[in-house]
ROMAR-179609 format. One record per residue: residue in one letter; x, y, z of N, C-alpha, C in turn. Coordinates in steps of 0.1 Angstrom, whole numbers, plus 5000, padded with zeros to 4 digits. Example, Ala and Ser with C-alpha at 12.3 -4.5 7.8 and 13.67 -1.06 7.14 Angstrom:
// residues 2
a513249435078512349555078513249675078s512849785071513749895071512950005079
//
This chain:
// residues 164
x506247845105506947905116506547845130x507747845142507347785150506447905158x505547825167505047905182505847995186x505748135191506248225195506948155208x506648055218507148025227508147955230x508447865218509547775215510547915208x510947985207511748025205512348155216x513648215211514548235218514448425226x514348425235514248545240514648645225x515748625224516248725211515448695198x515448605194514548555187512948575184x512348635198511048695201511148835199x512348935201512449035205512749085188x513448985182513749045166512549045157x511448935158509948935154509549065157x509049115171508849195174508949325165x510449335166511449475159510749435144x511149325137510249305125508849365119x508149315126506949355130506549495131x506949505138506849695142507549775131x508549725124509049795104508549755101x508049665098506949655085506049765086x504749715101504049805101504049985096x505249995104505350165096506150185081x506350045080506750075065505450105059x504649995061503050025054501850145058x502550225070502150335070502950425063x504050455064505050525055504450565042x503950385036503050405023502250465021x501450505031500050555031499850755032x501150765041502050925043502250945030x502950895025503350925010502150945000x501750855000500950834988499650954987x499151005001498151085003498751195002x499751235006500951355002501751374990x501051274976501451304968503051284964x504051204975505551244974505951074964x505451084957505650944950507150844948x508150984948509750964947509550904961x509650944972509950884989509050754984x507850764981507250624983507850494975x508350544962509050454957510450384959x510950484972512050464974511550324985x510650324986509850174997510050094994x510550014980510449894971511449894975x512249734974513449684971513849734958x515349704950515649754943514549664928x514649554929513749504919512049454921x511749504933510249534935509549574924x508049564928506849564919505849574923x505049664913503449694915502849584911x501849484915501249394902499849444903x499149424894497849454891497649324885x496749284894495849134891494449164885x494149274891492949254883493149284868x494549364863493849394852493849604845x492649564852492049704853492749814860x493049904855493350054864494850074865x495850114866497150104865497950044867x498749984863500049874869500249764859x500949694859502449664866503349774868x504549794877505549864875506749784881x508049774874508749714885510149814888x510649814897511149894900511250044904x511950144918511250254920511550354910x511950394899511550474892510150434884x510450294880509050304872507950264881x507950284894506950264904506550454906x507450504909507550644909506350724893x507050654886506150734871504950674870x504950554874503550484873502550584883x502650624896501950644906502150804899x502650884898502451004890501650994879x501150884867500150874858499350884865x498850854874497550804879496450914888x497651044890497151124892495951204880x494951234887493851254883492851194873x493151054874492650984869492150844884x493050804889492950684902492850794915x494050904913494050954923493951104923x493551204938493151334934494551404928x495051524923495651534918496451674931x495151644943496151794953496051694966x497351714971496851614987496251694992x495151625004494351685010492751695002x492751624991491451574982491151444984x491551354994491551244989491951205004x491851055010492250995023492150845016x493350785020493250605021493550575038x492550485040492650425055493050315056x493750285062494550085062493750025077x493249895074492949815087492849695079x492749615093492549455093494049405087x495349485091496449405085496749265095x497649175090497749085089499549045083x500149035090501748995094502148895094x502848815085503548685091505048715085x506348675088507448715091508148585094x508848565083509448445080511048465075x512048465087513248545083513348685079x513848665067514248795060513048775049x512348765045510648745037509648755044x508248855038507348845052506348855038x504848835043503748875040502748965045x502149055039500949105047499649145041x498849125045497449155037496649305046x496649375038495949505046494649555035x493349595045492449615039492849785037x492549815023492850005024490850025017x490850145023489450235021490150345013x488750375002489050514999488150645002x488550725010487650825010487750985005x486651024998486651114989485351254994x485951354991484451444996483251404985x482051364989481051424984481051514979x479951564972479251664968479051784977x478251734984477951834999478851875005x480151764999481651795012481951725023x480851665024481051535040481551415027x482451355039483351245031482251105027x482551065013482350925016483550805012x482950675013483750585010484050564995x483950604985484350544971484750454970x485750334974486550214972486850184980x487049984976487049984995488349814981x489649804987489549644983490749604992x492049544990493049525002494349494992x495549465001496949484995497249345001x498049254989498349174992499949224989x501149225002502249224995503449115000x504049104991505349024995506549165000x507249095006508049215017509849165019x510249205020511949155014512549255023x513849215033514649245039515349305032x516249415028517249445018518149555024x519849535023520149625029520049635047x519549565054518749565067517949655070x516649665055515549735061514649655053x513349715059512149595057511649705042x511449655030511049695015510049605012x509149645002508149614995508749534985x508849384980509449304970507849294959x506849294966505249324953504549344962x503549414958502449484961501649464951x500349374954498849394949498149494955x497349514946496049604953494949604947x494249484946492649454945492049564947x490849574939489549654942488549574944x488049534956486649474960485949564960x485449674960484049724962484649854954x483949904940483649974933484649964923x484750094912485050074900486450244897x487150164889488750254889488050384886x488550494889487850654889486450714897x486150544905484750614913485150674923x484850804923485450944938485750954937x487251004927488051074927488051194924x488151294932487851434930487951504914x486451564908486751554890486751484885x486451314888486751184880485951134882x485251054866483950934872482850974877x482350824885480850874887481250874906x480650924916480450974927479850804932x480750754945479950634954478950674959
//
């Protein structure tokens, strides 16, 4: 992509607008997903979008939003708390590039879970790599990874596993 400055007033101003949907798409995700509304969240994906699980371990593949939708409802009470308001994911350190109608982004997500005592801690900590697709003229999720760098599937989850 070229330098922001070689390009065209409108051309700056459409990045921008880009930019700024993605971002609340990827918050969108995060409204959803801690509110349990898995149907809205899945409506996020393009029409042939996908979950990938690279590592492996813990739920996924899914492709498409109904079977993104059933996939993220298995996972309740086992990945995830099973009541919103048991559970918090925090997104930082995203990372945006925006290439036409194709974009990438890398976001670090945290998970935090009550302790014992009830003060929160961190349980999982890993990031989202996704590929992102114009469709329709809105900004959709075309795949979503979600690595786990720091801990193991069911650690913190309210009633699940062993406690971070």
């Amino acid at each position: 992509m070229t330098g922001t400055g070689e390009l065209t007033l409108e051309a700056r101003l459409q990045r921008l607008e880009d930019l700024e949907e993605i971002r609340r798409l990827l918050l969108d995700y995060g409204v959803h997903l801690d509110g349990k509304e898995f149907g809205r969240m899945a409506r996020l994906w393009a029409a042939d979008g996908e979950i990938v699980n690279s590592q492996g371990a813990g739920s996924g593949p899914a492709r498409g939003p109904e079977a993104i939708e059933s996939l993220m409802t298995s996972m309740l009470g086992t990945d995830l708390a099973t009541e919103p308001g048991d559970e918090l994911h925090v997104f930082t350190n995203q990372i945006i590039e925006v290439d036409g109608d194709r974009a990438t982004a890398r976001t670090v997500w945290i998970y935090v879970t009550p302790a014992a005592d009830g003060h929160p801690q961190v349980a999982q900590v890993g990031h989202y790599d996704d590929v992102l697709t114009r469709e329709n003229g809105r900004w959709r999720f075309a795949s979503r990874d979600w690595p786990r760098d720091i801990g193991v599937p069911g650690a913190g989850v309210p009633g699940v596993g062993a406690s971070a």
